[in-house]
N, C-alpha and C positions, 0 to 999 in steps of 0.2 A: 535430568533432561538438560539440553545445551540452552545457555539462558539466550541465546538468540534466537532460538526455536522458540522459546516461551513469548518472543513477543508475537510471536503469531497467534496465540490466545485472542489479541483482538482484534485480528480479521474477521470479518465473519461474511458468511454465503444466505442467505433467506431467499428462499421460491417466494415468486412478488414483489419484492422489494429490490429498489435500481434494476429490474430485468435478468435479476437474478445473478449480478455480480458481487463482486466478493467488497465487502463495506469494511469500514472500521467503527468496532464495536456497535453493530448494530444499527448506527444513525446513517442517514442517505447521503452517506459521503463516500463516494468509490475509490477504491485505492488506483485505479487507473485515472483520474481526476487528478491527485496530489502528484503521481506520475509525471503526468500530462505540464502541471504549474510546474514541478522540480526541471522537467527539460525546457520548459520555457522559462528558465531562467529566475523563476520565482522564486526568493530568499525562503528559507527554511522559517526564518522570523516572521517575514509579509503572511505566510499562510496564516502561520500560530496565531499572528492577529486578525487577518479576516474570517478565519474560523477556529472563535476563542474554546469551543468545545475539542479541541482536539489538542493531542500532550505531544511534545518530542520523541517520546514513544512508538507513538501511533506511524510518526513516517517514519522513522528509525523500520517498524515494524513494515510498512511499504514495499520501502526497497530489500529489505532482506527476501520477502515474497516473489517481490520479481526475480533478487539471484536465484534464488530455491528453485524457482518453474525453470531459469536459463540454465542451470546446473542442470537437470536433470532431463534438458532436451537431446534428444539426439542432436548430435553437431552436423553437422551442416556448412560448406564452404560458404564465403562470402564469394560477390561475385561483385 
């Protein structure tokens, strides 16, 4: 397997939990959340310290989720 594929291992999806979006590893942390702080500007570090549960990994494994879903959309002009 392509090891950047592997870090999708800890995304995970649970019916009920955050309304059924995709978390990391389980815990009610939404990867559209770290998203969210990564474009506004929030250092990779600031996160890792205000949520000490989470590894370099985990957003490393983020963004590669989001290329994965943008790859794989039909394209689409910008306008």
């Amino acid at each position: 397997m392509n090891p950047r594929a592997d870090l999708l291992t800890c995304i995970t999806q649970t019916p009920g939990q955050c309304g059924g979006h995709p978390c990391i590893r389980g815990m009610r942390i939404r990867v559209s959340d770290i998203l969210e702080m990564l474009a506004e500007n929030v250092s990779v570090s600031e996160i890792l310290e205000d949520f000490p549960d989470l590894e370099l990994e985990d957003i490393q494994a983020c963004l590669y989720l989001l290329g994965s879903i943008e790859h794989n959309k039909p394209s689409c002009p910008l306008s």
